[in-house]
N, C-alpha and C positions, 0 to 999 in steps of 0.2 A: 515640588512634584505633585501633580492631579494625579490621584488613583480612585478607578472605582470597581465595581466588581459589575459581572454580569449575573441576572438570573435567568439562568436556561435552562435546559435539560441537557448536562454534562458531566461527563464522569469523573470531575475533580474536584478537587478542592473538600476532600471530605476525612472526617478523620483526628479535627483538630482539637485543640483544647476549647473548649466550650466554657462559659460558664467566668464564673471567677477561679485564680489560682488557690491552692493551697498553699500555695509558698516555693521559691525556688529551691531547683533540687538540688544536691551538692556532684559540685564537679562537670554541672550541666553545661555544653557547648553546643555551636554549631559552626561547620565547618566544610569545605569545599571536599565533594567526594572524592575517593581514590576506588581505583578498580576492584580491590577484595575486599569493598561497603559489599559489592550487587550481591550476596547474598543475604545480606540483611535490612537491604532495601526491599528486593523482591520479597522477602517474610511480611516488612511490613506494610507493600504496597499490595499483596493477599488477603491477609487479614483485614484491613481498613474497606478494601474494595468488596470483599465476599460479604462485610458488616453491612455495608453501607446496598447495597444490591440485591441481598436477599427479600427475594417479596417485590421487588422492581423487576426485576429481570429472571425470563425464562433459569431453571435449575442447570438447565444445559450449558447455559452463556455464565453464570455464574462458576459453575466447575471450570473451565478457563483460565479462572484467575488462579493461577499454581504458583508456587513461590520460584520454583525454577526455572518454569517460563519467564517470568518476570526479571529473574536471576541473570538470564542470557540475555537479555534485551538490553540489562544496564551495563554488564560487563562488558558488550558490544560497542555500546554505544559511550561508556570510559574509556576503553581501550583507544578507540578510533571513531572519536567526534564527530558531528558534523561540524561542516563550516559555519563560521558567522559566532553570534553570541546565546552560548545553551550554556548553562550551568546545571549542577544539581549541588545541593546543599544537603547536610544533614545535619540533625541533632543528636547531641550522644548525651547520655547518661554515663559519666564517667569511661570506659572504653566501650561501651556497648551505644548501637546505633537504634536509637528508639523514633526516629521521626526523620523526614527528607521533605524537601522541596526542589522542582522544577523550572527550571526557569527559560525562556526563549523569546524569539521575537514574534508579536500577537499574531494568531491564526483568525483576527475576527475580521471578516469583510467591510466592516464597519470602521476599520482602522485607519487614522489618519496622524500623518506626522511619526514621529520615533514614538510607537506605543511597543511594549514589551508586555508578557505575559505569562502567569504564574502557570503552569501546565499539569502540577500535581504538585499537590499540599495533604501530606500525612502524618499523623501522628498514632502510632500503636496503642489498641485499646489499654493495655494496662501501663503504659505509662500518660495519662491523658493529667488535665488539669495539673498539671508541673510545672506550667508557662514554657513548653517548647514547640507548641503551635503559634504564639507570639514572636520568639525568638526567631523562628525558623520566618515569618512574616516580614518582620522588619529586618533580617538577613536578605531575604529575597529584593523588597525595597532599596535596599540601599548597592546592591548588585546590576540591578537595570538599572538605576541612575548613575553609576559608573559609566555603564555600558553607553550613553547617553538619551536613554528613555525617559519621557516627559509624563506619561501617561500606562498606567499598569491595569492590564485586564487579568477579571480570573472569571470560569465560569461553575455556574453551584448548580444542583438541582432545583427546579420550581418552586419543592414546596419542600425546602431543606432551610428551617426558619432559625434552627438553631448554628447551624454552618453561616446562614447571612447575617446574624446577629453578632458573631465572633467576630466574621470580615468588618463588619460598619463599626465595633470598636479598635479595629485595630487601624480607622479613617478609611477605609473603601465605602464604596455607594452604591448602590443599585442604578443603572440608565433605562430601566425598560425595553431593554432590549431580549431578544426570546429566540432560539432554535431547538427547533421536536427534532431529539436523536433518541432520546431514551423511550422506550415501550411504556405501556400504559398499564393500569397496575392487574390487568387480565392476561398477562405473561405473553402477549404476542413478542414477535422477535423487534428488532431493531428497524423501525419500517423506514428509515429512508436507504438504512442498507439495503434491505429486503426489497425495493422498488428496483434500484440500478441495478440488483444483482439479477433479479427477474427479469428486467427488459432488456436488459445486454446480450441473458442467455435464449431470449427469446429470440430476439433480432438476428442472434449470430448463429443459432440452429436453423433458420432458416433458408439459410443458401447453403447448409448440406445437402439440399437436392439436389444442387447445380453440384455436386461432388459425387453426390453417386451416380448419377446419371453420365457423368465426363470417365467415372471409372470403370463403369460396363461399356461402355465404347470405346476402350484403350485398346479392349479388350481383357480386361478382369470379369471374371463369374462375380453373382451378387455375395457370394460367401467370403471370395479374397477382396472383395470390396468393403467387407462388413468388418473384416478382420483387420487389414490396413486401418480404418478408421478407430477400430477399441484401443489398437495397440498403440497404433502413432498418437496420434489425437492430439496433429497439431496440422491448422490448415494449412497453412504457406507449406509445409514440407510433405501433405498430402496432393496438394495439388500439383508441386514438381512434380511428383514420382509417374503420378496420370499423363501430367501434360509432357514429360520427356517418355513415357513409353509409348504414348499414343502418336507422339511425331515421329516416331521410329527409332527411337534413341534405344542405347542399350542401359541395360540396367545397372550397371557401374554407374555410366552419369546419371541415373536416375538419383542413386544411391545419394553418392557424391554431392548432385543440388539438393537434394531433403534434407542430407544432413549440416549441409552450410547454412540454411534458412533457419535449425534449430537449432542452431547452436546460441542463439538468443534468446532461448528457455532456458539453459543456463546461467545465461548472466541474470536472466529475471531472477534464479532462483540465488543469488547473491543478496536480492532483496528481500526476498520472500522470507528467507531463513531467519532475516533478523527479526520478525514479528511473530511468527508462525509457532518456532519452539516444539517442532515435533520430533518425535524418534521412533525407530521401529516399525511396525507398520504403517501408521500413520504419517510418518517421512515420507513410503511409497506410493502412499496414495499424495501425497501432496504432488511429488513428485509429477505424477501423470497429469494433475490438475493445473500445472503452472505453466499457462498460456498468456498469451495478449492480455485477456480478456480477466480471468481473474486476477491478473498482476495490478491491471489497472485500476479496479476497482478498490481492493486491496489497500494499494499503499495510496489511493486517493483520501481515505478514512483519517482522522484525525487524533484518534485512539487504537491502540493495543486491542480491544475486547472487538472493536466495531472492525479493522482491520484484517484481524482471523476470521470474523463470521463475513464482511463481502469477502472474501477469499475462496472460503469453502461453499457459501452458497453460489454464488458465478460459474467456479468451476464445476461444482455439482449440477447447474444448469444447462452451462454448455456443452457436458460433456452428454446428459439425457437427450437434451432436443439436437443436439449436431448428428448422434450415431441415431436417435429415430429418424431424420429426415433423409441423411444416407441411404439409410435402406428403404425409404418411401422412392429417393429419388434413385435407385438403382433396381427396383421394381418396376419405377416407368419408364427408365431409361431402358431397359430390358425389351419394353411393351411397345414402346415408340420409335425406339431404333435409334436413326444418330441423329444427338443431339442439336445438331449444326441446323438442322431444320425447323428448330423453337428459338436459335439465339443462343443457348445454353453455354455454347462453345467461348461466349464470351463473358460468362458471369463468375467463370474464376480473373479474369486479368479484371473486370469490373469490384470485386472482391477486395484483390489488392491494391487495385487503385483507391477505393474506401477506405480500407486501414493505414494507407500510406497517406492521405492528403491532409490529416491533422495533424500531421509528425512534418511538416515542410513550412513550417514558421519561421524559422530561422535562415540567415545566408546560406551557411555549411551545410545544413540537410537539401538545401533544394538543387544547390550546387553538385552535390554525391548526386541525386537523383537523374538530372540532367545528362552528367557525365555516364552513369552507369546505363543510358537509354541508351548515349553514342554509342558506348564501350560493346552493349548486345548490337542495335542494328547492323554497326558492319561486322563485326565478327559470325550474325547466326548466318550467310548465304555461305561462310567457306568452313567454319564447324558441325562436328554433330550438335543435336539440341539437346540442351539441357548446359554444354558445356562454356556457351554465352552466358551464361546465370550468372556461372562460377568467375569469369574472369569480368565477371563485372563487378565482384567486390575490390578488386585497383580502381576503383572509383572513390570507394572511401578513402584507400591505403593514400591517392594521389591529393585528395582534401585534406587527410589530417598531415600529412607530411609537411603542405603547404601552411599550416596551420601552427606547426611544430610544434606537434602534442598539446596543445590547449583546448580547453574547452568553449564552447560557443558560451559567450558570456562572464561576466567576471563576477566574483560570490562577494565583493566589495559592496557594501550597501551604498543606495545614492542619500543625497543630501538629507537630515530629516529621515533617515530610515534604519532599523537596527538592520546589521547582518544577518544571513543565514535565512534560512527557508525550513527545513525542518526539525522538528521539537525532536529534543532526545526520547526514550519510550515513557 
């Protein structure tokens, strides 16, 4: 088997036995996790991380790493796997779990053939130089060659000399290959988070005009228009509520299509939940914040740490520039009268057709899509509006039926490829 390691700027791979051994410890193992490890993974994926981070990363983004959050991510993702090949491995000191390793199929663009990937390698500062950073290494090894991996990536920090020294005796190698994730040693945040999370929320605050302005013309004041937007602060379900009042629709089906179009902030927050690890208020504020647009971001990320912060930064964004431009565009909307004489009137169905055209890659989505256009056309001349919306989701119910309950695609790897798509936490 070829293995070599990456030197990037990545949050893994840190934590391990450095150095030479002391000597093996007694009773030392390593062994395939079970679900009541995650609390003593997440201790020891805190600790190794808050080590390893302090002084790299803003105090903010380090407080983060909580042994609980950490706690619910593994026990999540023990409990109820992803598909394909993820492992986690641990090492114990007798019954107590002093070190883990990750294991999945590579996340590196650069990947070719059955390449697998170490995703987190830790060892707890006080049990270090015990040889179960080793152990836990060549467990990892000999786990993706099973799995049929040729090729083993891990990736270290740049200038983490003692971490690449450990990997290249235990036979890994450096490829020269490099990705900027991690901040620079002047505490900025996470800058390629920090860029998508800002242009997303730039880009999508600004057709709140085209919302305030469509919601003073429904006939909403700029105050129920401003309020609508704090409270909901979700577009697809603010623009039904607009677009079926203002056709003349009553407010039951206004109701009714808002809350059908949101009921997909729930399932986001199916996802969200697994990363996030909030409680209290900070639940509720996630809560408000789990749209399109931070979900995407989100679980776009490739880490736990980077995943919360585009989360909260995105939503933080879109939730600032969506309700200023509201009330910019509900102040002109107000000044200028109706909309329909700027175009305005079609920059919410222009809106949705944006967010909708990168989701129709597949047969099954474009099929739903199609069908649900017929399903409104003839139905809105003998309906009230809004209530086309609604009977347009038997467009899915008549795809997946058709489909019988499967998913578009199968999580079987092809030829030359490990299983699975994403890493455990």
């Amino acid at each position: 088997m070829t293995t070599h390691d990456h030197s990037h700027d990545h949050p893994h791979d840190h934590g391990h036995d450095h150095g030479s051994d002391t000597g093996p410890t007694a009773d030392a193992s390593v062994r395939v996790a079970r679900a009541n490890d995650a609390p003593a993974v997440g201790r020891v994926q805190a600790d190794v991380f808050r080590a390893t981070y302090a002084g790299r990363l803003p105090d903010e983004v380090v407080a983060l790493f909580e042994p609980d959050a950490f706690a619910r991510a593994w026990r999540a993702g023990l409990t109820d796997p992803p598909e394909g090949v993820h492992r986690l491995l641990v090492a114990c000191a007798g019954p107590q779990v002093v070190g883990a390793v990750a294991l999945g199929p590579s996340q590196d663009p650069d990947a070719e053939g059955a390449w697998g990937e170490v995703t987190l390698l830790a060892v707890h500062p006080d049990a270090r130089r015990q040889g179960h950073g080793s152990r836990l290494v060549n467990a990892a090894v000999d786990q993706l060659r099973q799995a049929g991996a040729d090729t083993v990536t891990a990736w270290l920090l740049a200038d983490d000399e003692e971490t690449r020294a450990f990997l290249a005796g235990s036979g890994l190698g450096p490829d020269g290959a490099f990705r900027d994730r991690v901040v620079s040693p002047d505490g900025d945040t996470l800058r390629e988070v920090r860029r998508q999370a800002l242009s997303v929320g730039g880009a999508t605050g600004l057709y709140g005009v085209s919302f305030g302005a469509l919601s003073v013309a429904s006939g909403l004041d700029v105050w129920q228009t401003q309020a609508l937007s704090l409270l909901l602060f979700s577009g697809g379900s603010q623009f039904a509520v607009v677009g079926v009042l203002g056709a003349g629709g009553s407010g039951v089906a206004a109701v009714a299509t808002s809350s059908l179009l949101g009921v997909r902030n729930g399932l986001y927050a199916l996802q969200t939940s697994r990363f996030l690890g909030v409680a209290g208020l900070r639940r509720l504020a996630a809560a408000q914040l789990t749209i399109d647009e931070s979900t995407a971001v989100g679980v776009a990320q490739p880490e736990r740490p980077s995943q919360r912060i585009g989360f909260w930064l995105t939503g933080i964004a879109v939730f600032l520039g969506w309700n200023l431009m509201t009330l910019v565009g509900a102040l002109v909307g107000n000044a200028l009268g109706d909309p329909r004489t700027y175009g305005l009137d079609a920059a919410a169905a222009a809106a949705f057709a944006a967010l909708l055209w990168p989701r129709l890659r597949s047969g099954d989505a474009a099929a739903t899509a199609v069908l649900a256009v017929f399903v409104a056309l003839v139905t809105s001349p003998l309906l009230p509006p809004g209530v086309p919306v609604i009977l347009s989701v038997l467009a899915a119910l008549a795809v997946g039926l058709r489909r019988g309950g499967r998913h578009e695609g199968s999580p079987t790897a092809a030829p030359g490829e490990l299983d699975g798509r994403d890493p455990l936490p």
